[in-house]
N, C-alpha and C positions, 0 to 999 in steps of 0.2 A: 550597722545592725544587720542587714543583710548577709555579710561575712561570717559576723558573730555567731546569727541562725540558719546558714548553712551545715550541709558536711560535703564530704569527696562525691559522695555520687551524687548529689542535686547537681552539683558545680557541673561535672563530668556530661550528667545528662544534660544541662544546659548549654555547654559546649558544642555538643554533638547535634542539638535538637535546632539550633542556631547556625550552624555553620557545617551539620551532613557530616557521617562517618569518611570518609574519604577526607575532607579536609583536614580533621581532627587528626587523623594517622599523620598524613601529611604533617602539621604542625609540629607532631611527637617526632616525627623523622629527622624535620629538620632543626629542632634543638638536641637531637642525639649527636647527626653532623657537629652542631657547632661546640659541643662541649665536645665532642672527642679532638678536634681542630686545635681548641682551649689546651686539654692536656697536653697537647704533641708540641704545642707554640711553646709553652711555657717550662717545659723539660731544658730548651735551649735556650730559652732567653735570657740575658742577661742583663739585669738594671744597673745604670750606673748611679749610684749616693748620688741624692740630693744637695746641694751647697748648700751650705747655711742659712742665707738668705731667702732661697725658695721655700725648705721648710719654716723658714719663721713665716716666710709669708703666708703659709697655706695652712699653718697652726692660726693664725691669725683670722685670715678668711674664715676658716670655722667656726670658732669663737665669737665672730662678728656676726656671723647666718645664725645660728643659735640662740643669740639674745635676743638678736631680730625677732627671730619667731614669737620667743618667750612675749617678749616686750609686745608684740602686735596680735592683738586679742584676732584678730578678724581675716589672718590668714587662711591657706586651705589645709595645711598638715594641723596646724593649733585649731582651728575650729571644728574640724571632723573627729579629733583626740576629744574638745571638750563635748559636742553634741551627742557622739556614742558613748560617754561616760555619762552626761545624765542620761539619758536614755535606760541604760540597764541600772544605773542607783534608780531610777524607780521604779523600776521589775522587780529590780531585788525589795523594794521598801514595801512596794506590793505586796508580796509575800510574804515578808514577817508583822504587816499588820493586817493581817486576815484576820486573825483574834477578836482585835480592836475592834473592826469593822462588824464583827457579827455582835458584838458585846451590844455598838453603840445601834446595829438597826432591831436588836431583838428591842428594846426601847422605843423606838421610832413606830414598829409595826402593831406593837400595846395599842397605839391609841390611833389606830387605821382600819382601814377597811381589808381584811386578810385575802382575799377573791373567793372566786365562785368553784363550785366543784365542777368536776370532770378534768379529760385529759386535754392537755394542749402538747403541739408539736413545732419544736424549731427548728428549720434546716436549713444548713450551712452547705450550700454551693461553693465551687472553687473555679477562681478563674473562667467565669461564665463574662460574655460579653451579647446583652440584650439586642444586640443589633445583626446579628448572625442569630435569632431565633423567627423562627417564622410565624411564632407569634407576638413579634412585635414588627410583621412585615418584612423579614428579610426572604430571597426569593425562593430559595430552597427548603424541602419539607425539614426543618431539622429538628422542629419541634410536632409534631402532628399532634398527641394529645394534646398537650396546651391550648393547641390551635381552634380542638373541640372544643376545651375547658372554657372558653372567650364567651359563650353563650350562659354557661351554665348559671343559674339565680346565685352560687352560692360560692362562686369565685371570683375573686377580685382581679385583675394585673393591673397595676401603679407604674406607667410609661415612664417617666422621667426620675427614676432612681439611679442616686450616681455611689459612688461608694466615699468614703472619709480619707481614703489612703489607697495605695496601690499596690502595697503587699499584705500580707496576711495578718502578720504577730498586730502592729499598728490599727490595723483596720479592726480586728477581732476586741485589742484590746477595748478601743470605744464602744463597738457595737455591742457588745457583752456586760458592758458596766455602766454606770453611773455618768462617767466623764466622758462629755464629747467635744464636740468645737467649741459647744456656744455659751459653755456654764467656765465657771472658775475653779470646780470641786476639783484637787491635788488626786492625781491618779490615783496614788498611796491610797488616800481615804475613798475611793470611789466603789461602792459596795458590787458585786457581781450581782448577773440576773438571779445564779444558783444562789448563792448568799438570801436573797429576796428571796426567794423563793423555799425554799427550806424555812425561813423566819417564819412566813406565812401559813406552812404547815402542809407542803405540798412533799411527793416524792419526786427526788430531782433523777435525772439520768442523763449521760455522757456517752452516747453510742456514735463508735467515729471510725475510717478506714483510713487516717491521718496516720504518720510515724512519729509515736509516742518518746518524746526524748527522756523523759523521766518526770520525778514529781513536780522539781521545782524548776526544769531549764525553760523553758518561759512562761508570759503572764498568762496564756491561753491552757497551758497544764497546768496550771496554779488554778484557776476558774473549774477546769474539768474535777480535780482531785479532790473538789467541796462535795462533787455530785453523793449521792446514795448509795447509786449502783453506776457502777463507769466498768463497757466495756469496748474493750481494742480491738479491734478484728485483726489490724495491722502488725504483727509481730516482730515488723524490720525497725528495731529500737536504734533511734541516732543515729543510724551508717548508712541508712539508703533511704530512696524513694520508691524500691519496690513495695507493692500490695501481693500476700498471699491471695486475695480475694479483688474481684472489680468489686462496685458498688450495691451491688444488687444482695451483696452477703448482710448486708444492716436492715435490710426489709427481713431478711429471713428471721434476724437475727428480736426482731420483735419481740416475737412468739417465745422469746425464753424471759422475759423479763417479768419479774413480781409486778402485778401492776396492784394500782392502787385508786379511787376513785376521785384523788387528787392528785394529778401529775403531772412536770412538765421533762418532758422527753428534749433532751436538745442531740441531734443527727449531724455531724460531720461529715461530708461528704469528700472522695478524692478528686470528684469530678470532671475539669477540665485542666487536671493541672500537665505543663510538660512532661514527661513529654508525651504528645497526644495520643499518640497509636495506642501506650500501654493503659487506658481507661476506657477502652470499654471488646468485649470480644469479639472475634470475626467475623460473627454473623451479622454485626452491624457494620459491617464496613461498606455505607451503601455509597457515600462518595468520593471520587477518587482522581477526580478530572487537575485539583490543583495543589497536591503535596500536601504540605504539612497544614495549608487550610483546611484542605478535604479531613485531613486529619481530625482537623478541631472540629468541625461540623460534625463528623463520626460520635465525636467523646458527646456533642448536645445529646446528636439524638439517641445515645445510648443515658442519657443522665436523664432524660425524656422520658423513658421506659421504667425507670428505675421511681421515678417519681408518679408515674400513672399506677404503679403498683405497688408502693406506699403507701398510696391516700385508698386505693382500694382496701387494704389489708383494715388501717386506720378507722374506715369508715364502718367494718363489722364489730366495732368494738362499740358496747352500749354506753361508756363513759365517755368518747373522744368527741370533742368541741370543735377544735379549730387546729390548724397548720399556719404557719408563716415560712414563705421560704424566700432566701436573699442571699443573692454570694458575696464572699468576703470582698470582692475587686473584679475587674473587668481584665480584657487581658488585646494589647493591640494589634492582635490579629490580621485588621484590614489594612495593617502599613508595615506586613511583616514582624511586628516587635511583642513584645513580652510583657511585662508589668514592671518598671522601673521608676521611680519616684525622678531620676536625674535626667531622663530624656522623656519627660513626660507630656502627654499627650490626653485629650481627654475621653477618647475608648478607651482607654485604661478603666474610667471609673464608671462608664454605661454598665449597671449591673439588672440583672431585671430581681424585679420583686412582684410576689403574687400571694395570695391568702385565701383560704379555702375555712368556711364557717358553717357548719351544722344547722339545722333550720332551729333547732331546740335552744343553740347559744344566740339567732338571730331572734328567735320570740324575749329571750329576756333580755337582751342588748339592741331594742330597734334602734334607740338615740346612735348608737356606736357606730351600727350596721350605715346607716345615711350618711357620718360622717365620713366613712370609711368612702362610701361612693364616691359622695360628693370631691375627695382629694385624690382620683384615682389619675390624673392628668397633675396633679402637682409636683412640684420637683421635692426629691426626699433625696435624704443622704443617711449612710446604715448603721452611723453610729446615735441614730436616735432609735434603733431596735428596740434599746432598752427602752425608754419610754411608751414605746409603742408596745411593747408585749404586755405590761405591765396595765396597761389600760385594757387589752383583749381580756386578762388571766382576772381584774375587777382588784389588782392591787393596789392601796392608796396609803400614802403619806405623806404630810406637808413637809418630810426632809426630803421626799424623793418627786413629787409631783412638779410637774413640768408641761405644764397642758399645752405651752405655745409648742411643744416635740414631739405632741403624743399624737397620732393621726388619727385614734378614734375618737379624740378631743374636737368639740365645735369652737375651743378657743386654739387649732393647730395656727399656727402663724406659717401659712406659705408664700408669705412675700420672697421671690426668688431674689432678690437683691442680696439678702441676708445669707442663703447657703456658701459653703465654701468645701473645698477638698485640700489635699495633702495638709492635713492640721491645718488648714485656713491660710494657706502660702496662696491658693488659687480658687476664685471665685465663679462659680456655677454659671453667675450670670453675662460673665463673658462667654460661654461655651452657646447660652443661649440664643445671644446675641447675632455671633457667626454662623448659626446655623438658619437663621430668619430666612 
């Protein structure tokens, strides 16, 4: 799936961001070498026919590795062929029953609680790892605001949030919909928060500096394309990972949106993603002592700034309620690596999550507000977002309610035994365990 939701330059910059421009040439060098070696060898070589025998044998040998495969459900070539083939059948099923899906919650939300007015905000971090911020204790200033925000009555930070998955498409799809570890609901049928939210009666929006592949090339533009109002900052369609803009252009980019006195705004951010240097501008480039760490520290504390002037901007508006912010995945930083489901590690899924509430949504939500405290040391994982947004925004359905997921819920179930990551291949509470 990776491959799938790649293009040339993620790969290229990933190349490069991983193993240094010098080696990367190097590499390019010496396969020039060996294909030009390749042509020169084979101008004069000459094969002598195979006997009869050898090719029957080696027809044969074929023949026999091929059934093999076929025949054996649980190899690596046949199993990778069938797990990326469901995988995208249910993107794609995803997407042709959005229909269905709005038919069957415009039904559902009839006889629910539709939420409360004002604006709410969701942001999507990337490749953020909560233990390189210094406000969760790591030594360097990479967060400073946050670090104020720690006092503030009206900010939450929830220490032990891990993520569901370790790439993006995976983890977004959970955290954004319906379906997560712990239920049985078919992705297919798994309603979006935008979906919810639009039934409900809200104005949704899609403001993102992500690279837009199109409408339908995965489940996370499928979710966006519901939105209202959806806009792109990002212009480099499908072929790169360049930004026209750092992150700082989606705050600007506020102040141009119809607002409405019901809304939930969801913010995609570029964040922390590889490669580090291009996320955030020179003037942050406060450290530098250790490569492409210093790097990644740079991108916080530039994602730091961007976020202190967010909620600032958020906070002048007479209808905004509340913020959630949580990154998609963690990224392994502290052992030199990236975010890989196959050499996985559990910095990968440390993500921080943090919530910012208006005294006005805390006067009519004290029950929530206590809850909320009370789970701020609990272990969470991001694909109960959706549950948990849906409890902030006062959304309720008995097809959608899920109160052991929801953290403004006093029935949240944080027995940590129960969490897991990469779809539930790995449990939370070995991570806990080893770190006692």
């Amino acid at each position: 799936m990776a491959v799938m939701q790649t293009n040339p330059a993620e790969a290229m910059s990933y190349v490069v961001d991983r193993t240094g421009v010098a080696a990367a040439l190097l590499l390019v060098f010496v396969l020039a070498i060996m294909l030009v070696l390749w042509v020169r060898v084979t101008e004069n070589l000459r094969l002598k026919p195979l006997s009869k025998g050898l090719a029957a044998g080696f027809v044969m040998l074929v023949v026999f590795n091929g059934v093999l495969m076929v025949r054996t459900h649980d190899n690596f070539l046949v199993s990778i062929y069938k797990e990326t083939n469901n995988f995208q059948a249910q993107y794609d099923e995803f997407a042709k029953q959005c229909q269905k899906r709005q038919e069957r919650l415009s039904n559902a939300i009839q006889l629910s609680d539709r939420g409360e007015d004002g604006i709410f905000v969701l942001v999507i971090g990337e490749s953020q790892n909560r233990t390189r911020m210094s406000a969760y204790g790591y030594g360097l200033k990479t967060t400073p605001w946050l670090d104020s925000m720690r006092s503030d009555p009206n900010m939450l930070l929830f220490d032990k949030a891990y993520s569901c998955h370790v790439q993006t498409v995976p983890a977004l799809t959970y955290a954004l919909t319906a379906k997560n570890q712990y239920n049985d609901i078919p992705l297919e049928e798994a309603v979006s928060l935008i979906e919810v939210a639009k039934a409900a009666g809200y104005e949704t929006v899609w403001l993102s500096n992500q690279v837009r592949y199109g409408s339908w090339g995965t489940p996370i533009t499928v979710i966006a394309e519901a939105a209202d109002q959806k806009v792109w900052v990002n212009s480099h369609q499908g072929d790169t990972l360049d930004t026209d803009y750092y992150d700082g252009e989606l705050v600007s980019r506020l102040d141009s949106l119809k607002k409405s006195g019901r809304m939930l705004i969801v913010v995609h951010l570029m964040g922390s993603h590889t490669s580090y240097h291009s996320r955030y501008p020179a003037e942050f480039e406060e450290f530098r002592a250790d490569g492409k760490a210093s790097e990644y520290d740079n991108s916080l504390l530039y994602n730091d700034y961007v976020m202190e002037n967010m909620l600032e901007k958020l906070r002048e508006w007479p209808d905004f309620k509340g913020l959630v912010y949580f990154s998609d995945h963690s990224e392994g930083v502290n052992y030199g690596m990236g975010h890989n489901h196959s050499t996985f590690i559990y910095d990968m899924a440390y993500i921080p999550l943090y919530m910012y509430f208006t005294p006005a949504w805390q006067q009519t939500n004290a029950d929530k507000m206590q809850n909320l405290r009370r789970e701020t040391n609990a272990v969470f994982t991001n694909d109960l977002i959706f549950n948990t947004l849906l409890g902030v925004m006062g959304i309720s359905s008995k097809a959608l309610d899920e109160e052991q997921n929801d953290l403004t819920s006093a029935g949240y179930d944080a027995r940590v035994e129960r969490f897991k990551t990469l779809y539930g291949d790995r449990s939370v509470i070995e991570d806990e365990k080893a770190t006692e």
